[in-house]
C-alpha positions as CSV (number, residue, x, y, z in Angstrom):
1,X,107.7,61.7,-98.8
2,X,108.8,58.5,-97.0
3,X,111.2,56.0,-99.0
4,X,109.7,52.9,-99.7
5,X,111.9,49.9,-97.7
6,X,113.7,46.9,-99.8
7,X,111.7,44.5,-97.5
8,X,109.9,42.9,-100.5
9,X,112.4,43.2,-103.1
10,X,115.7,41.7,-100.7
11,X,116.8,38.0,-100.0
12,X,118.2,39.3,-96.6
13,X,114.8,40.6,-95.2
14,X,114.1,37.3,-93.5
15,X,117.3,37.5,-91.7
16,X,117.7,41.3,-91.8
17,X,117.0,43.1,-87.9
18,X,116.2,46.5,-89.9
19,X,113.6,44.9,-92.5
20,X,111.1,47.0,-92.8
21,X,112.6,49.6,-91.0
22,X,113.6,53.9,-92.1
23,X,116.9,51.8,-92.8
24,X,115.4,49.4,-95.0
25,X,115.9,51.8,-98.2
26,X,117.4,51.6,-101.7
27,X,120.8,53.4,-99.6
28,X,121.2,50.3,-97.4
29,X,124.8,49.0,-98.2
30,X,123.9,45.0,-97.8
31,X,120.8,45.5,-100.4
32,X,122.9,47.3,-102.7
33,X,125.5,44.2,-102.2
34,X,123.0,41.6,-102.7
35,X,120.9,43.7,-105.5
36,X,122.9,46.1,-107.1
37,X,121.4,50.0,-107.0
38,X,118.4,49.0,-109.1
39,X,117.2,45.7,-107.4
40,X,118.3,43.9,-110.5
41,X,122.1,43.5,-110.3
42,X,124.7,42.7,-107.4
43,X,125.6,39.3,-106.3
44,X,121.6,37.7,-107.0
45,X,122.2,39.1,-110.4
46,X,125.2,37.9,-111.3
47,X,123.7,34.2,-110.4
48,X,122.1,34.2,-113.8
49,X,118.8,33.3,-112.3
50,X,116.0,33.9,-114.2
51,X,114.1,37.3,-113.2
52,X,111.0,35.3,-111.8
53,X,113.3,33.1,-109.5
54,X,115.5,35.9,-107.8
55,X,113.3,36.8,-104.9
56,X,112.2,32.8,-104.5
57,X,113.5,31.3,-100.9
58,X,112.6,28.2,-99.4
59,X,110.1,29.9,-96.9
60,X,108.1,31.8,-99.5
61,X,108.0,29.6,-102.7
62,X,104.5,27.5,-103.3
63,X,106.7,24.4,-104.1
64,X,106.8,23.9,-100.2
65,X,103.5,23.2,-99.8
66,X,102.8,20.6,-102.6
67,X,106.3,18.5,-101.5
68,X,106.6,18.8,-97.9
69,X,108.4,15.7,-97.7
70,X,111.0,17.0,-99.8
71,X,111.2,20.0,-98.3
72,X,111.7,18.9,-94.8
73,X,114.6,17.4,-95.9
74,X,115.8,20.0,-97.6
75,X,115.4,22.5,-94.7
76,X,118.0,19.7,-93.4
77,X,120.1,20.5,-96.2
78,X,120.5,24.1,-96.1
79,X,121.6,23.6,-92.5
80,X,124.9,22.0,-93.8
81,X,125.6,25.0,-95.8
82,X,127.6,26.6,-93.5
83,X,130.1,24.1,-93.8
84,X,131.5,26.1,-96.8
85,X,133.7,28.0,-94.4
86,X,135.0,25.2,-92.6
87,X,137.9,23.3,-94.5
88,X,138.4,19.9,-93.7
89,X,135.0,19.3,-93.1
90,X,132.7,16.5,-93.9
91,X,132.1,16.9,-98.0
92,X,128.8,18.8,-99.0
93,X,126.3,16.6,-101.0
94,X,124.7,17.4,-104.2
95,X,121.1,17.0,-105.1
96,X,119.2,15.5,-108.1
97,X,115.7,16.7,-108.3
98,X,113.6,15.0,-110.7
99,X,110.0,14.1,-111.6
100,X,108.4,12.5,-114.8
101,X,105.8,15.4,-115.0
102,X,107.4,19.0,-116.2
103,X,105.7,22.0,-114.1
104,X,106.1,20.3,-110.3
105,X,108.6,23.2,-109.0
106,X,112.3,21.5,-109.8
107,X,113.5,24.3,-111.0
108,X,111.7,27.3,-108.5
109,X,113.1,24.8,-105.6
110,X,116.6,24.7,-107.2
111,X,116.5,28.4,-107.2
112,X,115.3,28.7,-103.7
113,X,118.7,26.2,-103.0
114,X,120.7,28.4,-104.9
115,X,119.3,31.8,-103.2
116,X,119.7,29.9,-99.5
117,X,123.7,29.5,-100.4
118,X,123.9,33.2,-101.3
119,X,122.1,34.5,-98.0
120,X,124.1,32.0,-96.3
121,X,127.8,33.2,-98.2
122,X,126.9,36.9,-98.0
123,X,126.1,36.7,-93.9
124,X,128.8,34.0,-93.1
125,X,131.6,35.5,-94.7
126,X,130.9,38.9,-93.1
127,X,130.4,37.3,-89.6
128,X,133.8,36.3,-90.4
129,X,135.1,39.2,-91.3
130,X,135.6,37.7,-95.1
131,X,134.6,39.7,-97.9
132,X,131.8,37.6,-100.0
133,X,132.3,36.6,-103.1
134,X,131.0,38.7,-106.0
135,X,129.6,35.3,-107.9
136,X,129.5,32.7,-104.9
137,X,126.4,30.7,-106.8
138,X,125.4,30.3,-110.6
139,X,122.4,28.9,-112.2
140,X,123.2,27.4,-115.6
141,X,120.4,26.4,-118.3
142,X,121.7,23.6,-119.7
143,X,119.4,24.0,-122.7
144,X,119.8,27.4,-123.4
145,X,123.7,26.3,-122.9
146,X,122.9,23.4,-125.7
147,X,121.5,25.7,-127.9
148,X,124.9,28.0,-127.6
149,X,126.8,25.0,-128.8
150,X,124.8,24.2,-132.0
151,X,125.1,28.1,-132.5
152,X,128.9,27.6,-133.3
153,X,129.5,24.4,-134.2
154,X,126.4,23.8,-136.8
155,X,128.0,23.7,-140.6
156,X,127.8,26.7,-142.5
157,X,127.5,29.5,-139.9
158,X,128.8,32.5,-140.3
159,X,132.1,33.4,-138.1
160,X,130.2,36.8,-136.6
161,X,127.1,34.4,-135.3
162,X,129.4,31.3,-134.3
163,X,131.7,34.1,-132.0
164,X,128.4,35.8,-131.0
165,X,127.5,31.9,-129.6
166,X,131.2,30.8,-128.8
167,X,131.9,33.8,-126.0
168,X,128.9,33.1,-124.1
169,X,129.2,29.2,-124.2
170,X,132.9,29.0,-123.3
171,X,132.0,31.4,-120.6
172,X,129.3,30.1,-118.9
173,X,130.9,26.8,-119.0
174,X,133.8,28.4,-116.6
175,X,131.6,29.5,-114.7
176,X,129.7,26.3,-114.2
177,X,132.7,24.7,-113.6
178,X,133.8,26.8,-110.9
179,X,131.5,28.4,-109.1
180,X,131.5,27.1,-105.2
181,X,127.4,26.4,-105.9
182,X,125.8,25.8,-109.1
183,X,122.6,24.6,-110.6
184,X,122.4,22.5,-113.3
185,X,118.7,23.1,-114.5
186,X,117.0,20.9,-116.8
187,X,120.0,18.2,-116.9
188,X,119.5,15.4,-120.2
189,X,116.1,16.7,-121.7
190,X,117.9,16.6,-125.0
191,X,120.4,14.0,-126.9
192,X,124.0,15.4,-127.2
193,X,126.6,15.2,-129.6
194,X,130.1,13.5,-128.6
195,X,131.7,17.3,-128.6
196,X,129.1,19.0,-126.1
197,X,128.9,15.7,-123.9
198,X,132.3,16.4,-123.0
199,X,132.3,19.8,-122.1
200,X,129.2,18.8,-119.6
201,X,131.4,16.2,-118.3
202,X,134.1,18.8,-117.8
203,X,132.1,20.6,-115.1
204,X,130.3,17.9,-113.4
205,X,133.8,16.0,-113.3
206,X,136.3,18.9,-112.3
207,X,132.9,19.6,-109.8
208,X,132.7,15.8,-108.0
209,X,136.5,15.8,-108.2
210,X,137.0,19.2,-105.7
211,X,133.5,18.5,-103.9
212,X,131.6,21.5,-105.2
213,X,127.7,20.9,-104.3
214,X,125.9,21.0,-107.6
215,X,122.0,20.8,-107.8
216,X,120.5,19.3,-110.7
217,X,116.7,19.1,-112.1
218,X,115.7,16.7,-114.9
219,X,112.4,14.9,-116.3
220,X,114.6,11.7,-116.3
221,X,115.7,9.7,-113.5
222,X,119.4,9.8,-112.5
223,X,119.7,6.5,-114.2
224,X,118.9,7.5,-117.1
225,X,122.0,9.6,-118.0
226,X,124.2,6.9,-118.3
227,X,121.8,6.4,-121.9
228,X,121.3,10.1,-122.6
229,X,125.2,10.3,-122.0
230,X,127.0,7.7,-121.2
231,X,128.1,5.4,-117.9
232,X,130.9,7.4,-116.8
233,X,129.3,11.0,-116.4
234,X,126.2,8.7,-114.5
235,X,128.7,7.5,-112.4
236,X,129.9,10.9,-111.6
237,X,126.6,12.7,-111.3
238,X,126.0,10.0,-108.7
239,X,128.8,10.4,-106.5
240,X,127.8,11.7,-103.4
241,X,124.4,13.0,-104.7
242,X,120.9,12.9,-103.0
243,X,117.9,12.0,-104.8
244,X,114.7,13.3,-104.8
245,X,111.7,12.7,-106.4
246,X,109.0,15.4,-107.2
247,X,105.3,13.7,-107.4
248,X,102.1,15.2,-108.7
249,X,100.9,17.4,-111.6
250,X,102.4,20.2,-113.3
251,X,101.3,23.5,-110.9
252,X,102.6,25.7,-113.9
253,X,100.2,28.9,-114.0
254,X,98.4,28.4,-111.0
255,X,100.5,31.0,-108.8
């Protein structure tokens, strides 16, 4: 019985000479890199993308089609990724994707940024005989992040359930902080309290301060977080930082 190839199920396959190929199999050493054994794990894994954005690229995701202003610029973009190898080079911009309407593909283009820098770290670093890093990119919820805090910091909560929310919080802030390429999804939906405010201007300050590309999505504009936060963090989040705006109606469920 043949094995059935990674093609489908691997990032590389659009850059990948044996896609599709007898060599294209669940053995193949840069799938199991890039995957893990099961097609779950390995370096997209470790991203913390959600499952339904792991195998989303620029090329492939329905986004393109509905913003194709946007995305021609953002084809320009990626291009400039390869400057991650090259120190003294011109500083890498961020990107704040936004859009009044929820449901317009912030977030599955984010992820298609953030799966671009991985292809881009895994193949670069091997054309230069680097090994890649095992968490080069990292999405981060910033809601799911928020609720962490309350989980720990809300009166009355037991010390089991406040560690249970603690480890995870304090550890996906590091990694936010960090990580060469990170994702800041769904940026100022919520009001904050003084304490959590300043851990988010921890990463996006230690971020702007070592010129670490960071890709946020929001359903506010950018000028609107020096209210949800305050002045200084907008001032930050602006800081060599793109714009762009996502138009139309939410395409959620019509995949």
């Amino acid at each position: 019985m043949a094995q059935q190839t990674n093609e489908k199920r691997c990032m590389l396959a659009q850059t990948c000479k044996l896609a599709g190929s007898t060599a294209c199999v669940n053995t193949c050493g840069s799938f199991i890199a890039m995957h893990g054994l099961t097609g779950a794990g390995g370096r997209a894994g470790a991203a913390g993308l959600p499952a339904e954005y792991r195998l989303i690229t620029l090329e492939n995701t329905p986004v393109r089609e509905s913003q194709p202003k946007i995305y021609a610029l953002l084809d320009d973009y990626v291009a400039t990724f390869e400057r991650q190898f090259d120190e003294g080079e011109e500083r890498m911009k961020s990107l704040y994707l936004h859009s009044t309407e929820p449901g317009t593909g912030k977030t599955t283009t984010a992820s298609a940024l953030l799966n671009a820098w991985l292809v881009a770290h895994y193949i670069g670093s091997l054309k230069r005989g680097k090994q890649p890093l095992q968490q080069p990119s990292y999405f981060l919820d910033v809601n799911a992040w928020q609720e962490l805090y309350t989980g720990f910091t809300r009166p009355n909560i037991p010390q089991d359930i406040a560690e249970q929310n603690s480890r995870p919080y304090y550890r996906q802030l590091e990694l936010a902080k960090r990580t060469p390429f990170v994702v800041l999804d769904d940026i100022g939906v919520r009001g904050a309290t003084d304490g959590f405010r300043g851990d988010l201007h921890t990463i996006i300050n230690y971020r702007c301060a070592n010129g670490l590309p960071t890709v946020y999505t929001s359903n506010l504009a950018l000028e609107e977080m020096a209210r949800v936060f305050d002045a200084r963090l907008y001032d930050r989040m602006r800081d060599q930082c793109g714009v762009l705006a996502f138009g139309g109606q939410s395409k959620r469920g019509r995949r």
